[in-house]
C-alpha positions, 0 to 999 in steps of 0.5 A: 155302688153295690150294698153290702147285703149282696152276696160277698162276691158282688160287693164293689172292688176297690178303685185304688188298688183294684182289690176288694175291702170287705167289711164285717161287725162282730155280732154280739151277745151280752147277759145284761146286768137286769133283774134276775127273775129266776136263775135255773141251771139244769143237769140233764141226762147225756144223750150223746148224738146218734151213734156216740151217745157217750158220755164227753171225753174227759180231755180238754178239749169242749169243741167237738165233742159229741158228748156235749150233746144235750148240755145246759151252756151258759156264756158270759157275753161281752158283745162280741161273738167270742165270750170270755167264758162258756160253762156247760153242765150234763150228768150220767147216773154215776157222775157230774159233767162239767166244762169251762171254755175260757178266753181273752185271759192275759196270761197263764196264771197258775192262780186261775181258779174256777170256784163251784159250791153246791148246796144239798138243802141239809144243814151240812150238805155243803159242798165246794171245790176249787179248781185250778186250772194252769200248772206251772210254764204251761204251753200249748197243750191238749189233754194235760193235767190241771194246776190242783183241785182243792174239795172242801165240805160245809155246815150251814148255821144261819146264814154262814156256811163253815167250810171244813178241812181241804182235801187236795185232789180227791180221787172223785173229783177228775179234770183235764186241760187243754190250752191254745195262743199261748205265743199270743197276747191274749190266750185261751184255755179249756177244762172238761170236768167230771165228779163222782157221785156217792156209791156203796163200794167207793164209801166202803174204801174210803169212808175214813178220810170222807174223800168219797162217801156223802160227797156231792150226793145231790138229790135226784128229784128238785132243786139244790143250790149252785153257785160258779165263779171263773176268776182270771187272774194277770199277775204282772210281776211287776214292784206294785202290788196293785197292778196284780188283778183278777176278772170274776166271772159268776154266775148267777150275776150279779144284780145292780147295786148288790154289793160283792164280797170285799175282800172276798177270800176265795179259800175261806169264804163263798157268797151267801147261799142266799145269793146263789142261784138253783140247778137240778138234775133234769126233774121239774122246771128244768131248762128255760128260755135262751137266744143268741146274737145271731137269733136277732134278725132283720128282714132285708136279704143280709139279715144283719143290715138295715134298709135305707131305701125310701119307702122300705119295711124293716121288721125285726125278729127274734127266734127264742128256744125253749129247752124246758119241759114246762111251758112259758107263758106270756113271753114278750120281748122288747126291741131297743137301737142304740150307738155302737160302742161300750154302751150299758144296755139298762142305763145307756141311751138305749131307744125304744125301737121305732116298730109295733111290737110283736103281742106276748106269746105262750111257748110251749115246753121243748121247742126249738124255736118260736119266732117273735116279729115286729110290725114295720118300720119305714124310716121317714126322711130325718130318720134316713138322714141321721142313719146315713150318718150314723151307719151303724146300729146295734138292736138290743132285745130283752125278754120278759114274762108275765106268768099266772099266779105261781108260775115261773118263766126260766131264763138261761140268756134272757138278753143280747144284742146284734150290730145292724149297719150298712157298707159302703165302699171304702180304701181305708175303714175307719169307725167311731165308738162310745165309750159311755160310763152313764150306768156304772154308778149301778156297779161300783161305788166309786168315791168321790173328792170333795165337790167332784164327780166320781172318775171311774178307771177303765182299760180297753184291751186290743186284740188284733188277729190276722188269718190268711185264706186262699178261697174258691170264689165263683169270680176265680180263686181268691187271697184274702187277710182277714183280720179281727180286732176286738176291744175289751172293757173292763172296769177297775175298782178298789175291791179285793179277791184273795186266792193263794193268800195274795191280794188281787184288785178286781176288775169288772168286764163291762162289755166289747165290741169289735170290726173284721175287715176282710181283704180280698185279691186274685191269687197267685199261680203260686198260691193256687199251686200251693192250695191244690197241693194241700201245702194252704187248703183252699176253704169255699166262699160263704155269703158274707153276713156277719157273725156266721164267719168261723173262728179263726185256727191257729194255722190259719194266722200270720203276723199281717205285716200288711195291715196298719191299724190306729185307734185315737182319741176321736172327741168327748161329751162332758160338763164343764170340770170343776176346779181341782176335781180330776178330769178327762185322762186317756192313753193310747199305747203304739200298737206295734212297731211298723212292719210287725204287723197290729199288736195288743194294746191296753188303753187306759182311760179315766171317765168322770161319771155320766161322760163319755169317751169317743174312740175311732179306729183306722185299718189299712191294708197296703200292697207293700208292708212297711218295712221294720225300722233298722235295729238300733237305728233309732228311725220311726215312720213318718206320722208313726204315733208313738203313744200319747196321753191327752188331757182334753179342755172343755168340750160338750159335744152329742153322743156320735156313732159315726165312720168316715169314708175315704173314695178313690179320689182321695 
C-alpha cells in the first residue's frame, strides 16, 4: 500500500471501482480564546505592488487587489481554511482603508452590521459607525452599494462614552459591496471601505452639520483606541422570536470569563474603551508576530502527515513573520496534539507534544520568516499502536514571550492549528469527531437546575460543495469531484444584541473542522474534447498536501448528485445523569433527498458540561447517482435515514478520534 505523503498521482487506485479516492483535511487556523497580551492593529502607508503602487479600489471585491499590498489582516479562525471573517486595514495620507471579507453567513440579512469605534485620547474624540452591509433581496452582485452607513461622534466622561446625534450616510465615509453563493446554503460577501480623513477645504463646506470637520482626526504619531465587531445576523422569519440570532465577530476577543455586554444595543452603546484594543498609523511598535496553518509543519515529505515507521524522526516546525519594526524578544512557542474535532485548545485534552522544544529566539523587526524546530520525536511501539488507531491528529502551537522590563511583544495571531493524519486506501471514507464542550463553562454562564449539571445547546452547520475538474495529470488527463464538507459549531446562549430595535440570541462560534474528498477517474473523449475547446478548462495537477488546495469557484460547482454523505451519532462520553436533570439530546436533519446531491444541514445537540459527543461522517462516491424518488410518490431509498433524534442511556466510554476502513473485499 502507497502512503498518502506521495506525490497525488501515485496515491493507490481503488480496487472496487478501479478509480482513485483521495482524501485531504482541511487545515486549520483558529485564534484561540487565551490571554491577550497586547492587542495592536496598525494602519500602514499603501504600498501598492510594483507597478500598481495605488490605493485598493473601493468596489467589493478583496481578492485580487494589489492594492492590499502591505495591509494589516486580522482573520477569525474557526479551524478550517475558510474563516468566518478577514478584516484588513492600510491608510494614504487623505484616507483610511478598510476590508471586511465574510463568510458561512446563512442568509443576506439586511441587519448584517459591521461596528468600528476609534478613540482619539480626547474626552470627545469618540468616534463610531455602523455600517450596514446588504440592502434589500441582494443577489450575486459586484461593486454594488451597501444597505447604509450610520456616523455618530462621542464624548467620554468616566468610563461612559455618550454617542451623540446620527448622521446617515456622511459624504466621508465611502463603501461598496460585493456578494458570492447567493443560490447556496451558506453565502459569502465582502466590503472595501475608505473614510476621509480632516481637511481644510471639506471643514469650510461643510463645517455646519459636522459631517466632515473633526471627524476621524486620529493622531499620526502613537496609539488610539479601536475597536471592530462583524455581527452575522439569520433572521428566519419564522413565529418564535427566539430563533432570530446574530454571531458577533469582535476583535479584540474576548478573553475567558469576561463578560459581554447583555443586552448589548448596537445603536446606542459599544463595550467600554477600556476593552478596546489599540491601532496606529504605522508610528512605533507597529505590526507583530503572526503565522498561519500552513506555517505549521512536519519533517516527512507531505509536510502535514506524521511518520508511523519504526524508528523514523518527526520533528515539528513553525515559520513566524514579524512585520513590526520593533524586535520580539525571547519568543518561544509550544507544540501540543490533541483529537480531531470540536475541541477548545485552552481547556480541552490538549497534550503536551512528545518532543524537546525548541530554545525561546529574539526575532528581529521586519522579517519575513523565523523558523522554530523541535528536536525528534521517534514514537515508540504503544505510540505507533495508538496512532494506528487513531489516524488523525491536529498540532496546535501558541506563541509566548518573555520580554525585558518595559517591553512588549504584539501578537497579530498568536495561535493556530494544523491536521496531521495518515492515508490509507479506502472505498468508502468514514471519520469520527469529538465534540467536547469541557472549557465552555469559561464562556457563557449557563445556569443550571437544581442538582444538575449546566447543558449548553449547541448547533453544528453542514456545508457540503462539490467542484468538478478535468486535470492534466503525468498518468493521462483526469476527471475528478471534489467535494468539501465543512462543519461550524456554534454555542447558543440567552445573551441579547439588539440592532434596528430588534432582539436578537447570540450565538458563539466555537470552532470547525472538516474533510475534502477527492474522486479521481480517466477522462472521457468527450471531457477532453471539451477542456481542449475551452468549454471546461483543464487546471495542472498540484502535489496533494492539504490545505494548499484552492478554493473553489462558483463555475467550478455542480450539485454532486454523485455523492451520498451521512453524519451519525457514533457514541458519548459522559457520567451516569441524575434523576430529572436534563441529558444527552442530538439531532440529525436528512442531508438531502437522495440524487440531489449533499445539502446543508444543522444539527442540533444539547451536551451536559464537561461531556462529550462522538460524530462520524460517511462519503461515497458511485459511478451511477442515485436517482430522485418520483414527485408524490411517496417512495424512499432503502436505508435512506430520514432524520432521527437520539436520546442516549447511560454510556462512559474514552474520548476517540478514530476512521474506520472499508478494502476492497467488503
Amino acid at each position: 500500500m502507497k502512503p498518502l505523503w506521495m506525490r497525488s498521482q501515485m496515491l493507490p487506485r481503488l480496487r472496487r471501482s478501479g478509480l482513485a479516492l483521495q482524501v485531504v483535511l482541511l487545515l486549520c487556523l483558529v485564534a484561540a480564546p487565551v490571554e491577550v497580551l497586547a492587542q495592536k492593529l496598525c494602519f500602514r502607508d499603501i504600498t501598492g505592488l510594483p507597478g500598481t503602487p495605488a490605493a485598493p479600489t473601493t468596489d467589493g471585491t478583496v481578492d485580487g487587489d494589489p492594492g492590499w499590498n502591505n495591509a494589516f489582516r486580522y482573520r477569525f479562525g474557526n479551524g478550517t481554511d475558510m474563516p468566518h471573517a478577514a478584516v484588513q486595514g492600510l491608510r494614504s495620507d487623505t484616507h483610511l482603508y478598510l476590508s471586511f471579507e465574510v463568510n458561512n453567513d446563512p442568509s443576506f440579512d439586511t441587519s448584517d452590521v459591521i461596528v468600528l469605534a476609534f478613540s482619539t485620547g480626547r474626552a470627545d474624540g469618540f468616534h463610531r459607525v455602523l455600517l450596514y452591509p446588504l440592502p434589500p433581496a441582494v443577489g450575486n452582485v459586484k461593486n454594488s452599494i451597501v444597505g447604509g452607513i450610520d456616523y455618530f461622534t462621542g464624548t467620554r466622561s468616566g468610563g461612559t462614552v455618550t454617542w451623540g446625534q446620527k448622521i446617515h450616510n456622511p459624504s466621508f465615509i465611502t463603501a461598496r459591496l460585493a456578494t458570492s453563493g447567493a443560490a447556496t446554503s451558506l453565502k459569502s460577501w465582502s466590503v472595501e471601505m475608505q473614510l476621509e480623513f480632516p481637511n481644510e477645504s471639506c471643514c469650510e463646506f461643510e463645517s455646519a452639520n459636522n459631517s466632515c470637520c473633526g471627524s476621524f482626526d486620529l493622531p499620526l504619531q502613537g496609539d488610539f483606541g479601536f475597536f471592530v465587531a462583524i455581527l452575522q445576523v439569520d433572521s428566519k422569519g419564522t413565529p418564535v422570536e427566539d430563533d432570530d440570532d446574530a454571531v458577533p465577530f469582535p476583535w479584540p476577543p474576548r478573553p475567558p470569563g469576561k463578560p459581554d455586554l447583555d443586552p448589548w444595543d448596537v445603536e446606542t452603546t459599544t463595550p467600554p474603551p477600556n476593552e478596546w484594543g489599540l491601532a496606529n498609523l504605522g508610528g512605533s511598535g507597529c505590526g507583530g508576530l503572526s503565522f498561519k496553518s500552513t506555517d505549521i509543519k512536519s519533517n516527512n515529505k507531505t509536510d502535514s502527515l506524521i511518520n508511523l515507521t519504526p524508528g523514523s524522526e518527526n520533528i515539528f516546525s513553525v515559520d513566524v513573520k514579524n512585520d513590526s519594526a520593533s524586535p520580539a524578544e525571547q519568543v518561544s512557542p509550544t507544540f501540543k496534539i490533541a483529537n480531531f474535532g470540536i475541541v477548545d485548545p485552552n481547556f480541552g485534552p490538549w497534550a503536551a507534544l512528545p518532543a524537546p522544544l525548541p530554545p525561546p529566539k529574539n526575532i528581529p523587526g521586519n522579517t519575513p520568516s523565523t523558523t522554530f524546530k523541535t528536536g525528534p520525536w521517534i514514537l515508540s511501539t504503544t505510540e505507533r499502536a495508538q496512532y494506528q488507531t487513531h489516524p488523525h491528529q491536529c498540532i496546535y502551537v501558541e506563541l509566548d514571550a518573555n520580554p525585558g522590563p518595559g517591553k512588549v511583544v504584539n501578537f497579530v495571531n498568536r495561535s493556530a492549528y494544523r491536521n496531521m493524519d495518515f492515508g490509507e486506501e479506502a472505498s468508502v471514507f468514514e471519520r469520527t469527531a469529538t465534540i467536547d464542550t469541557r472549557g465552555f463553562s469559561q464562556r457563557i454562564d449557563e445556569k443550571p437546575l437544581p442538582g444538575c449539571k449546566p447543558v449548553y445547546r449547541m448547533e453544528l452547520v453542514t456545508s457540503p460543495t462539490v467542484r468538478e475538474q478535468i486535470v492534466s495529470t503525468p498518468d493521462g488527463v483526469q476527471h475528478q469531484e471534489e467535494m468539501s464538507l465543512l462543519y461550524h459549531g456554534y454555542l447558543q446562549t440567552k445573551r441579547i444584541i439588539r440592532i434596528k430595535e430588534k432582539d436578537y440570541r447570540v450565538k458563539l462560534p466555537v470552532a470547525s473542522y472538516g474533510y475534502n474528498v477527492v474522486h479521481s477517474r480517466p477522462a472521457t473523449e468527450e471531457e477532453k474534447r471539451s477542456a481542449q475547446s475551452g468549454e471546461k478548462p483543464m487546471v495542472a495537477q498540484k502535489e496533494f498536501v492539504g490545505s494548499a488546495r484552492e478554493p473553489f469557484k462558483p463555475e467550478e460547482l455542480i450539485p454532486g448528485q454523485h455523492w451520498n454523505v451521512a453524519t451519525t451519532l457514533q457514541d458519548s462520553s459522559r457520567p451516569p445523569t441524575p434523576p430529572n436533570c436534563p441529558g444527552l439530546k442530538v439531532t440529525i436533519p436528512p442531508a438531502g433527498r437522495p440524487g440531489e446531491g449533499p445539502k446543508s444541514q444543522v444539527i442540533t445537540m444539547e451536551i451536559p458540561q464537561d461531556e462529550a459527543v462522538l460524530l462520524g461522517t460517511r462519503a461515497e462516491y458511485q459511478d451511477k447517482p442515485t436517482q430522485p424518488p418520483l414527485s408524490g410518490c411517496g417512495c424512499k431509498r432503502a436505508g435512506q435515514t430520514a432524520g432521527s433524534t437520539a436520546m442516549l442511556g447511560l454510556l462512559a466510554l474514552g474520548f476517540l478520534s478514530n476512521r474506520r476502513r472499508r478494502g476492497k473485499n467488503e
